[in-house]
Structures are given as C-alpha cells and as structure tokens.
C-alpha positions in Angstrom: 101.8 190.5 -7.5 104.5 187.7 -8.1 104.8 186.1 -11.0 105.8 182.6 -12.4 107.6 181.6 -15.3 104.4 179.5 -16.6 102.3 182.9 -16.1 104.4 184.9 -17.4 104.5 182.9 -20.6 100.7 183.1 -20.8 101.4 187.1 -20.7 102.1 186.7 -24.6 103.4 189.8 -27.1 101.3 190.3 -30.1 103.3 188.2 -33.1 105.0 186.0 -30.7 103.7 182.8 -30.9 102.5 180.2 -28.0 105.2 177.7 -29.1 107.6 180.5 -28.9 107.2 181.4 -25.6 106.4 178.5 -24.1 110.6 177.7 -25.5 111.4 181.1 -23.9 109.9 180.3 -20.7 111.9 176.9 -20.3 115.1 178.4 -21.1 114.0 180.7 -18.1 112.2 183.6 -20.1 109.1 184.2 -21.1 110.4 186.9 -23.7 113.4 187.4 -25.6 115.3 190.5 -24.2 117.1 193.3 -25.2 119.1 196.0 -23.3 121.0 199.1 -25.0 123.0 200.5 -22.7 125.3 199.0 -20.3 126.8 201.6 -18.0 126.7 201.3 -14.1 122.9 201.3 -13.8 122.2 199.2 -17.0 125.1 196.4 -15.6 123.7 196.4 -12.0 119.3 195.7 -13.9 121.2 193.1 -16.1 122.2 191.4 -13.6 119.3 190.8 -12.2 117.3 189.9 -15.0 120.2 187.2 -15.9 120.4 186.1 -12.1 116.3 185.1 -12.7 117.1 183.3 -15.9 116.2 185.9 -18.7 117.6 185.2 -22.5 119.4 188.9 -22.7 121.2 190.6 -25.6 123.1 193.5 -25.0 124.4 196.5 -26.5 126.5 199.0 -25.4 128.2 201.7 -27.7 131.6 201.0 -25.9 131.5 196.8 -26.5 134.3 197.0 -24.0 131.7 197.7 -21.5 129.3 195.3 -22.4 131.1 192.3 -22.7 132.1 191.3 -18.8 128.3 190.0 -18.8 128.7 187.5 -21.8 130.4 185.6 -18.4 127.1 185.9 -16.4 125.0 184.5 -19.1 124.1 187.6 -21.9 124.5 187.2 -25.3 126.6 190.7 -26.7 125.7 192.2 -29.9 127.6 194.3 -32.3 125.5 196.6 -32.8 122.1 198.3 -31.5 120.1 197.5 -34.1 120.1 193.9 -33.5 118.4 194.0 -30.4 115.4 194.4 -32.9 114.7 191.1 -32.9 114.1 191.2 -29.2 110.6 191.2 -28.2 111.2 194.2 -25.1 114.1 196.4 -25.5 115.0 198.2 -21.9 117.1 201.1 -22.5 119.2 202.7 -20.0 121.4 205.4 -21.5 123.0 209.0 -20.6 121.3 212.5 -22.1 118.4 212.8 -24.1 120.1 212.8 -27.6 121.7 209.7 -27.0 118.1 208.2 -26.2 117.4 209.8 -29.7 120.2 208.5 -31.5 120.1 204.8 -29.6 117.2 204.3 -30.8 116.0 206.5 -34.3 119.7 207.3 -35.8 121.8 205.5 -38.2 122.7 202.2 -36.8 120.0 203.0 -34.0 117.5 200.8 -32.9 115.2 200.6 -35.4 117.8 201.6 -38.6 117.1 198.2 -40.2 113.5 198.9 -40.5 112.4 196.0 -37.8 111.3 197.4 -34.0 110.5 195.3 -31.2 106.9 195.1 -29.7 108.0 197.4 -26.6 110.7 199.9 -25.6 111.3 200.4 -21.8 113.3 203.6 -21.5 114.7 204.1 -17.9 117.0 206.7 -18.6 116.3 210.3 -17.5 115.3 212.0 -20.6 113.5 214.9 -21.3 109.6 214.6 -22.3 110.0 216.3 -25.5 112.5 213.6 -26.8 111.1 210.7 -25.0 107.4 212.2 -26.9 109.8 212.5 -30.3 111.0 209.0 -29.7 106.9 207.4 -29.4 106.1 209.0 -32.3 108.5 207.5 -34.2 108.2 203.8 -32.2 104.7 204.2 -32.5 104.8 204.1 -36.9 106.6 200.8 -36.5 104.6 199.2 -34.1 106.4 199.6 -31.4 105.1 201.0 -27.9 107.4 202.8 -25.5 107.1 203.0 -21.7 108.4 205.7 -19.9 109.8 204.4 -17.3 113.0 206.4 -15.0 114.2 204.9 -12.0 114.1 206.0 -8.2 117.1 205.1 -7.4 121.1 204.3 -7.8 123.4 201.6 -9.3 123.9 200.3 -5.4 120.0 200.5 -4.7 119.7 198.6 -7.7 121.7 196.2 -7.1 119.8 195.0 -3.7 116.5 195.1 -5.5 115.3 198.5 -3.7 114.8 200.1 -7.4 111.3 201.8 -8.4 109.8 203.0 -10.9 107.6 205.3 -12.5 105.9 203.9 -15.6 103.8 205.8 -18.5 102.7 204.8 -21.7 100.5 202.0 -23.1 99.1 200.1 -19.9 98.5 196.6 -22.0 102.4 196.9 -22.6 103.0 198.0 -18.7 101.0 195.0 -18.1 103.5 192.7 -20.2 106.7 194.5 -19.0 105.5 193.9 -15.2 107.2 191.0 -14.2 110.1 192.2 -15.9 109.9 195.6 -13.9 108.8 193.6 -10.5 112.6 191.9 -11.2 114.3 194.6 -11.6 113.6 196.4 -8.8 111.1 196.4 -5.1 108.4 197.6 -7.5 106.7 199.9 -10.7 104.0 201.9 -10.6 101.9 203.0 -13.6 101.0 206.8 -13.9 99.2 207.2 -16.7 99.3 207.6 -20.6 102.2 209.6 -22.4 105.3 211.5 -20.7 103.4 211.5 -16.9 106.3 209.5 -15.8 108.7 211.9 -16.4 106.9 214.4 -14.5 107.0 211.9 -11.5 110.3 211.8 -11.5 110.8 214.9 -11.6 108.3 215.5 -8.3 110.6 212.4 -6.5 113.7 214.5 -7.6 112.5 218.0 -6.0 110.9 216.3 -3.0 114.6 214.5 -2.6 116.3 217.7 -2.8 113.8 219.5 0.1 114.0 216.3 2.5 118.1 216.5 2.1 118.0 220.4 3.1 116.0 219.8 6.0 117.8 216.5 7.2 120.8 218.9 6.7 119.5 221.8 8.7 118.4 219.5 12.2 121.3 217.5 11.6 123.7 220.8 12.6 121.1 222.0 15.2 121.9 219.0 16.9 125.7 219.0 16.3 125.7 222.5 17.8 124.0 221.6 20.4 126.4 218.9 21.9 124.2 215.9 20.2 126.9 213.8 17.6 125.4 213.2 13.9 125.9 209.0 14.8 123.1 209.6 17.8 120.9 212.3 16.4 120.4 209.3 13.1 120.5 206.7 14.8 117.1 207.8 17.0 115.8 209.0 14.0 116.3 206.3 11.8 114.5 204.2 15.0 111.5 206.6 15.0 108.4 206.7 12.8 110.2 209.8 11.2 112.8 207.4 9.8 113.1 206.1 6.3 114.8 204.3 3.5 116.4 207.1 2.2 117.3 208.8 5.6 119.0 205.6 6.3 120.4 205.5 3.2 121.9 208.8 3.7 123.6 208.1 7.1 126.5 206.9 6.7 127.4 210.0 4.3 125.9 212.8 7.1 128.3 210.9 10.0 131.4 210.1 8.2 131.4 212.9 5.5 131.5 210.4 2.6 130.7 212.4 -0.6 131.1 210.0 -3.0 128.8 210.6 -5.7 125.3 208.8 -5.4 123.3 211.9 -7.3 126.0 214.7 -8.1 124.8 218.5 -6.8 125.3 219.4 -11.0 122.7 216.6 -12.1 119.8 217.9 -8.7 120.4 220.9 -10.2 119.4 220.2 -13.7 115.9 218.3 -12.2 115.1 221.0 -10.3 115.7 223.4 -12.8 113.3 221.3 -15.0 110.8 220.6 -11.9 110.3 224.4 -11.1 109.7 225.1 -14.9 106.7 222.8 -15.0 105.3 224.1 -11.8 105.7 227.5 -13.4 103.7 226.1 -16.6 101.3 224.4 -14.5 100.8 227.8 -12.3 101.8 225.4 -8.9 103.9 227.5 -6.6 106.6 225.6 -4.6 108.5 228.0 -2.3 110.5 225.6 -0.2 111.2 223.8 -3.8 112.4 227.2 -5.0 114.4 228.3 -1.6 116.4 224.7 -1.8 116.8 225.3 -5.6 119.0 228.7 -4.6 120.7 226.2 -2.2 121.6 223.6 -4.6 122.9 226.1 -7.0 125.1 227.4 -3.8 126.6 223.8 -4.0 127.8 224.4 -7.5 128.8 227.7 -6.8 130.7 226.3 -3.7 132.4 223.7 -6.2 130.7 221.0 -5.5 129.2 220.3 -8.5 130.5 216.5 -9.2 130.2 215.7 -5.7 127.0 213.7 -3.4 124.5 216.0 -3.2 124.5 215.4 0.6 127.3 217.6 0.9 124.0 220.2 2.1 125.5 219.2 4.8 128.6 221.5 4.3 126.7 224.2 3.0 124.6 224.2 6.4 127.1 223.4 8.7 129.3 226.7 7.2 126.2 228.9 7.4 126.0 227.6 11.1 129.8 228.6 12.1 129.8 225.0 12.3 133.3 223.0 11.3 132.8 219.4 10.8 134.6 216.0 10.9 134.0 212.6 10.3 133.1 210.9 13.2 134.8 207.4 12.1 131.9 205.4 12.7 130.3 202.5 11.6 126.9 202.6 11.0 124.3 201.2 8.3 123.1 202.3 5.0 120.3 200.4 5.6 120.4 198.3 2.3 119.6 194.3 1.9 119.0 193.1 -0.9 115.2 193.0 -1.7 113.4 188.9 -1.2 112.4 187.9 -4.7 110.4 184.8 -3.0 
C-alpha cells in the first residue's frame, strides 16, 4: 500500500488531536517522532525518515553520535526520556539490557512518568525482555511492536530493509507508513513476541542457505569453474536471489568485512535451535550448520562475515583460495519510494 501525507494524517494516535496532526503533516509528518538509539543501523532508518520529511528527535547515549543528524534535519535531545513527548518512539539499540534500561531505567524512556502512544523496538532482543518491557509499556499506555530487521546498515540504506512486526495490530496499522519508509516492506505476525521468533527462523534459514552456497561454490572451483562464473549464472537463474547476490562480491573477492559476524549467527542459532527443541521441531541441517558455525569461531573467525563458510569449506575441500580481483555486483539499488 503507499501512503500520502494527507492519509497518513487521517491515521490519528489516540490523544493526538486533528489540529495536531494536520500541523504535523504540513511540516511533512503526520506524527511526531522519536528514535533512541543512533548507531549504524539507527543513523542509516533516520535518514530515511528525515529524507521523507518526518519531525525526528533523537537520542543516543553517546550525544557524540547523535548529533551529525541535527545537519540533516533531527532535532537531538539530551536525554532519553524526552522522546516521551513523541507520539512513536523507534528504538534501535545493542543487547537486550540496554533495551531494558533505554527504556524502563533511571533516566530511561519512561523515568519521568509520561510514555508515548507506541514503542517500535527493532533491535534484536530476546522475547523474555522485549515481554518484560510490554508489561511495563503496557501500565502506561503505551503499546510496543516487536519489530527486528532483515537486514544491514547498507541494505538499509537502499531501502531493501524488512521486517517482522508483532504486537498490537491497531498500532502496526499506525506505525505502517512509517515501517513502509523505512525499508521495502513490514509484515505483521501476530500478537506478543511472534516476531522475534521470525527472526530467528530468517536467521537459521540464512545460516543453512550460506553453507550450501558455500559447499557448490567449491565444487565448482575444484572443478575448473571460477567463483565470478559459477554466480554470475546463478545469480541469472531462477535459483538466484537478493541475498545470493548480495553475497557475491564477498564469495569472489574474499571480502570479509563484517555484514553479520560468525559470533552474532552463532548466538541466533543457539537461540533458534532452543525453541525448536521447546517446540519439539527437529531441524537437522539447522543443527549440522550450527556445528559449522561454531567451527568458524573455533577457527577464529568470530568478528569476521559470516561468509567466510566459504574458508571453512574450501579447507575441508583441500581447496586454497584467492581473490579473484573482480568486479561484480552486490546487487543493491536503492528501493523506489514512488
């Protein structure tokens, strides 16, 4: 669905008044903003929403941090608490207690006893904290969405973004437009935590696609076939995707930079195989790439892309490789917004 300013003013927050956002929507807004968090990920989503004309405050615990975007528009405040005054508050911070703290400590979020009408978390946090959290939104009037990313700081940044949302679906249905900006799309799961568990699922299906893109990728190196030619056709066929695409450039030229480090796949699929032990699912290619992940860490490769699969194959192979030196495409532009 795409939105227009004059729609989304219509697509009012309970005690915001019609006058109110009808001001909001001609500064280019149809709700006042807040955004507590401003690392890589939070910068690249601000961005966006102040590129499309949005009234955004933001916090970040280093100011330092924060204050580059005061230049693209964003008001900076001093502390997290006075985002409360914001009508949606998008969250994008680092580990679960700081999603705890950020929002329910001393000086948090809500420490001066005023919430705003919805909280948009898209960090990865666990579902026991993000359930703590709602609880504790929830006595002050406040609904939170779950709602983690698919994605990078450089996919966000072209508008490729998803994500999973859970929680109340009348607030989904006023964060939409908001979401629809952020990123190439948001789809609602369900009630509570469900979102987290979907992340989860994208997280261990990422790691088992990586392995096996890993594994074909070294049969056809050993076979006389280069890494540039085996992608290329693949990328051309109806086997191709985004993220195999995305994942090129790293497989030819053995760019590891960090995208997802091996140490942070780890941790999701430590968490992904726990619920499908709870749930009584089993997943035994999940489970065999688990072993292999953990090899990466082992391996030292812990802070690094977790493409480097590819090592870890290519050394089980008696395979040595090099970059090939080529230039080929991640397959990112940045996402239409017309």
């Amino acid at each position: 669905m795409k939105w227009t300013w004059a729609a989304l003013a219509r697509r009012r927050l309970p005690g915001v008044f019609e006058s109110e956002v009808g001001d909001m929507a001609d500064r280019g807004g149809g709700h006042r903003l807040g955004w507590l968090g401003a690392g890589r990920m939070g910068v690249a989503l601000i961005h966006r929403l102040l590129d499309a004309g949005c009234d955004v405050t933001v916090y970040n615990r280093t100011r330092a941090k924060a204050e580059p975007l005061a230049a693209a528009g964003a008001k900076i405040a001093s502390t997290s608490a006075e985002l409360a005054s914001a009508d949606i508050v998008f969250v994008t911070v680092g580990t679960s207690q700081d999603f705890i703290d950020a929002l329910t400590g001393p000086g948090g979020l809500t420490s001066g006893g005023r919430a705003p009408s919805v909280v948009v978390d898209c960090s990865t946090v666990s579902a026991e904290a993000s359930q703590r959290v709602r609880e504790m939104l929830a006595g002050q009037g406040c609904a939170l969405l779950a709602a983690p990313v698919m994605g990078n700081p450089k996919v966000a940044e072209v508008g490729r973004l998803t994500f999973a949302v859970s929680g109340s679906r009348s607030a989904f249905d006023t964060v939409g437009p908001y979401l629809d900006m952020l990123g190439a799309g948001a789809t609602y799961v369900g009630d509570g935590e469900l979102a987290r568990t979907v992340k989860l699922c994208h997280n261990l299906f990422l790691g088992v696609v990586t392995q096996s893109l890993a594994e074909i990728t070294v049969l056809a190196e050993k076979s006389g076939i280069s890494r540039q030619a085996l992608l290329a056709c693949l990328n051309n066929s109806v086997m191709g995707s985004t993220f195999s695409r995305y994942k090129t450039p790293a497989f030819v030229n053995l760019d590891f930079h960090p995208t997802f480090t091996s140490s942070l796949l780890r941790k999701d699929f430590d968490l992904g195989l726990a619920a499908a032990r709870e749930h009584e699912v089993p997943m035994p290619i999940a489970s065999a790439v688990h072993q292999l992940v953990q090899g990466l860490v082992g391996y030292g490769f812990s802070e690094d892309d977790f493409a480097t699969l590819l090592v870890l194959q290519a050394r089980s192979a008696g395979l040595e490789l090099a970059s090939e030196n080529a230039e080929v495409s991640d397959g990112l532009e940045p996402a239409s917004r017309d």
